[in-house]
VOGU-3710 file (C-alpha; in Angstrom, 3 decimals, decimal comma):
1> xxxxxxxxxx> -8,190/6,945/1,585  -5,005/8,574/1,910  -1,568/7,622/2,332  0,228/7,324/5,660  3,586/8,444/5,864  5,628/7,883/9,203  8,277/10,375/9,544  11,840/9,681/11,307  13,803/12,986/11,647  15,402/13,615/14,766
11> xxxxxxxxxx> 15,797/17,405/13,575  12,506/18,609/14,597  12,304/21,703/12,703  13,096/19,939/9,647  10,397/16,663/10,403  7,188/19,459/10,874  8,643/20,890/7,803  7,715/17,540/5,975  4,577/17,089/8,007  3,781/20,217/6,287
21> xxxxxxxxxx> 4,504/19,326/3,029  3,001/16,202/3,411  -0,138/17,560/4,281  -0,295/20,159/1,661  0,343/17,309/-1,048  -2,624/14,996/0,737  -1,010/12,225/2,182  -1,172/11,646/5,829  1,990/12,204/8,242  2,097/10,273/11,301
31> xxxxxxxxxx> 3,770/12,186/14,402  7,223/12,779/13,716  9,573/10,611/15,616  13,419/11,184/16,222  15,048/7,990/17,710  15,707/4,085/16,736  13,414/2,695/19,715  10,722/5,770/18,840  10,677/5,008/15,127  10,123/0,872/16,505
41> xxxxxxxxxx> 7,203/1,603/18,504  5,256/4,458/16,073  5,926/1,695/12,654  4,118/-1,302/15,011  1,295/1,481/17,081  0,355/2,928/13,649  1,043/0,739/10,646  2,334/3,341/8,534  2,007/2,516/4,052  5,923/4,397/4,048
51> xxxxxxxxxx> 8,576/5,906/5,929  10,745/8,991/5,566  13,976/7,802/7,664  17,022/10,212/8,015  19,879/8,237/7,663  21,414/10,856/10,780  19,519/9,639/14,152  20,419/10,685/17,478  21,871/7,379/19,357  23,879/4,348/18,399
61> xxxxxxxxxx> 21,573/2,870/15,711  20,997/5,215/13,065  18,377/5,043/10,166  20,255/2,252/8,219  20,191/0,048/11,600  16,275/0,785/11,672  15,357/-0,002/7,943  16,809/-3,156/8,142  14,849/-3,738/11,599  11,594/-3,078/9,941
71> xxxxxxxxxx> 12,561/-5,589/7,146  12,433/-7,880/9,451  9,154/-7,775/10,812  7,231/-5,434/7,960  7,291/-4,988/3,953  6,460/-1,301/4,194  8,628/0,870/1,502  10,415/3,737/2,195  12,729/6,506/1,572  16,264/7,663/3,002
81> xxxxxxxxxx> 16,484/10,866/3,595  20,438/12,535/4,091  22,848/15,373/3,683  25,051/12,442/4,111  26,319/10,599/0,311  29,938/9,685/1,291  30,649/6,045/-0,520  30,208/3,935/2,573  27,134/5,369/3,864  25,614/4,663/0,291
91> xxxxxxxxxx> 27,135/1,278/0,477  25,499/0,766/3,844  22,096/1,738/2,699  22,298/0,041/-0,321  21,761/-2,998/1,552  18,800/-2,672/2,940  17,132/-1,746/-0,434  15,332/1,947/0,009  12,759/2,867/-2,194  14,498/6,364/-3,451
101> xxxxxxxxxx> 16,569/8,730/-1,539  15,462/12,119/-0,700  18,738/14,923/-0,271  18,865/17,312/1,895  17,882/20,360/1,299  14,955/19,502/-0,529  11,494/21,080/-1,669  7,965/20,051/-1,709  8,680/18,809/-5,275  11,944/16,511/-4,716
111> xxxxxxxxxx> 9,229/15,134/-1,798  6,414/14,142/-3,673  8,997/12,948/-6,232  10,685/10,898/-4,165  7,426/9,079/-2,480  6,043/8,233/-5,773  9,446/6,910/-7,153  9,279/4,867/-3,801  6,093/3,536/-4,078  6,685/2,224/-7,720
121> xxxxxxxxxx> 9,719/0,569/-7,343  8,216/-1,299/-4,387  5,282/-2,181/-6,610  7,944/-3,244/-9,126  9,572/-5,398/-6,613  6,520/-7,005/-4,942  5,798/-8,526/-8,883  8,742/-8,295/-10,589  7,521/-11,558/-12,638  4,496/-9,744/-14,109
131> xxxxxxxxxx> 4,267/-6,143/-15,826  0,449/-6,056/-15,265  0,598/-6,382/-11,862  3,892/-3,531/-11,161  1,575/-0,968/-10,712  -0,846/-2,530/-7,909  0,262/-3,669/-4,632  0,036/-4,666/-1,197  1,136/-2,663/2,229  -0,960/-3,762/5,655
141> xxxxxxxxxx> -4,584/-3,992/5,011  -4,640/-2,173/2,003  -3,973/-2,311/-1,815  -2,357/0,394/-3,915  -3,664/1,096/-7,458  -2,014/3,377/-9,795  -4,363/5,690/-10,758  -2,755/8,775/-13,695  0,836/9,439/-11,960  0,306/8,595/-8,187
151> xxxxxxxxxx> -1,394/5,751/-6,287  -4,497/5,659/-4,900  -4,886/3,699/-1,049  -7,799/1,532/-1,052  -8,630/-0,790/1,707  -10,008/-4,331/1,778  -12,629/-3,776/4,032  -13,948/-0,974/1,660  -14,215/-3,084/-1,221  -17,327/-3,861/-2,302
161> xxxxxxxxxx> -16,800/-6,338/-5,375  -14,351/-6,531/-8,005  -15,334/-6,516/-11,837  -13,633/-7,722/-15,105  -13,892/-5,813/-18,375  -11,399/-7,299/-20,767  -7,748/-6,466/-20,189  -9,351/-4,498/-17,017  -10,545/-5,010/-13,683  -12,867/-2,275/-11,862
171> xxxxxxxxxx> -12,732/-2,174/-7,973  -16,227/-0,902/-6,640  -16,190/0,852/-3,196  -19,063/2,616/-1,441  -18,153/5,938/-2,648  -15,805/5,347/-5,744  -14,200/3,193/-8,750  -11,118/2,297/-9,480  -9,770/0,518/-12,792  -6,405/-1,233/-13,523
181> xxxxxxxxxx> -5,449/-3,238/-16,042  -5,367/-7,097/-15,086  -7,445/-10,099/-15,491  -9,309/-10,970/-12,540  -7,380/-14,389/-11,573  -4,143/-12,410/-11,457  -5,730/-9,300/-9,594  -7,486/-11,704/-7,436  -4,143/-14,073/-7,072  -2,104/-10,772/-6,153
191> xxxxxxxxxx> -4,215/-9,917/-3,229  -4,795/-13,713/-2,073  -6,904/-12,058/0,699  -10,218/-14,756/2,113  -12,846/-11,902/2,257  -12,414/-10,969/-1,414  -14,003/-14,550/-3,279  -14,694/-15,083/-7,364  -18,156/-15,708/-7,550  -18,237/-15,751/-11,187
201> xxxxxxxxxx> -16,318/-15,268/-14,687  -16,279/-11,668/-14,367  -16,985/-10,497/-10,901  -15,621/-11,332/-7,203  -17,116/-9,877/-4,155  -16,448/-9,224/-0,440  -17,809/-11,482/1,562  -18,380/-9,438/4,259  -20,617/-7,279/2,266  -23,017/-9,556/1,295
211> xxxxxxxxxx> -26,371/-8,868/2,322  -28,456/-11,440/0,515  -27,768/-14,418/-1,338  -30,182/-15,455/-4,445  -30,660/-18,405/-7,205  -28,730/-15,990/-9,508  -26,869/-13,341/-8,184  -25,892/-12,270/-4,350  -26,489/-8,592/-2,954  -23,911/-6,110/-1,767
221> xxxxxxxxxx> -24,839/-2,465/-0,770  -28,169/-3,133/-3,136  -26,209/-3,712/-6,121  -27,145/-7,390/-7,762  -23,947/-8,739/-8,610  -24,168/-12,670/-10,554  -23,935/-15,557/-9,562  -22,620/-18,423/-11,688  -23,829/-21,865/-10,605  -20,339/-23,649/-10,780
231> xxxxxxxxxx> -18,897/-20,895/-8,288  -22,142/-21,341/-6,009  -21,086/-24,412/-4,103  -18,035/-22,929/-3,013  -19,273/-19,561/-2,035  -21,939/-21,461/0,419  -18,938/-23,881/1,574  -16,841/-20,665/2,402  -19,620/-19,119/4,182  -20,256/-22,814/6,216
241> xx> -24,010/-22,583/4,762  -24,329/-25,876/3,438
//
């Protein structure tokens, strides 16, 4: 699943250039907007994971003004992008708490730099209580897992079932596996989402995905997965079976 990128840039030579670049380096660009009420509409129609803002927008409200609309309505990270570093601007932006700052002119390298800078310090703010948990997090309808040096998009409704190993959880999908290391109550805790449910010591499954419930274990995709008797009450009360 890759990662959605929204792009404000109301220079629109310079906002394909991105697109580009974002392409090439396999995230996803959404259509590049220019303006305050544009960048409103495409961030609510499309749900973006981050956004590229240039501090510079045509009109009175410029990318500051926008960022700390979003914040209102949205945790989404993202990045400030500016030829612009005079001591008041920085001041300005500084407020509204950007993920990293991108300067113009900049290559495909600063880019993908400055998106993966973004994206951990917004993990590292979402949990800034727990060091396990820095390097997952939450944007929309999907979690980000830290996978070698970038993150990996997952979404809920592709999750399968969850399993603990150890200091380690494993998130099955339909066509891959992810591991992070966690227990499975914090992992579980951090997500706090009602389709993903513990169903025993060391697994948790998606509800939605079930496809047969047994004495001992449920089904999910035709994989057996346990379960434990003391979780089995709870699973059937969640599901209104009994």
């Amino acid at each position: 699943m890759k990662i959605r990128i929204g792009i404000i840039e109301d220079e629109m030579i310079i906002a394909k250039n991105i697109e580009k670049s974002l392409t090439q380096l396999g995230y996803e660009p959404i259509d590049p907007v220019g303006s305050y009420s544009e960048a409103l509409t495409m961030v609510q129609q499309h749900n973006p994971d981050i956004l590229i803002i240039d501090i510079q927008l045509s009109g009175r409200l410029d990318g500051i003004d926008l960022a700390a609309k979003v914040n209102e309505f949205k945790q989404i990270p993202f990045i400030f992008l500016t030829a612009n570093s005079d001591p008041g601007t920085v001041a300005r932006a500084k407020e509204v708490h950007p993920g990293a700052y991108l300067i113009k002119p900049f290559n495909q390298d600063d880019l993908y730099t400055s998106i993966e800078i973004c994206l951990h310090n917004f993990a590292a703010s979402a949990h800034p209580a727990n060091t396990t948990e820095k390097e997952n997090f939450v944007i929309n309808d999907s979690i980000f897992l830290k996978q070698g040096t970038s993150f990996q998009k997952v979404k809920f409704e592709d999750i399968l079932f969850i399993e603990s190993e150890n200091v380690y959880v494993i998130i099955h999908t339909d066509s891959a596996k992810f591991v992070v290391r966690n227990t499975l109550l914090n992992f579980l805790d951090g997500i706090a989402h009602p389709a993903l449910f513990r169903i025993h010591r060391s697994f948790a499954v998606n509800v939605t995905h079930l496809t047969a419930i047994n004495a001992d274990d449920v089904v999910i995709a035709g994989r057996n997965v346990p379960l434990a008797k003391t979780y089995k009450d709870e699973l059937f009360r969640a599901l209104k079976l009994g």
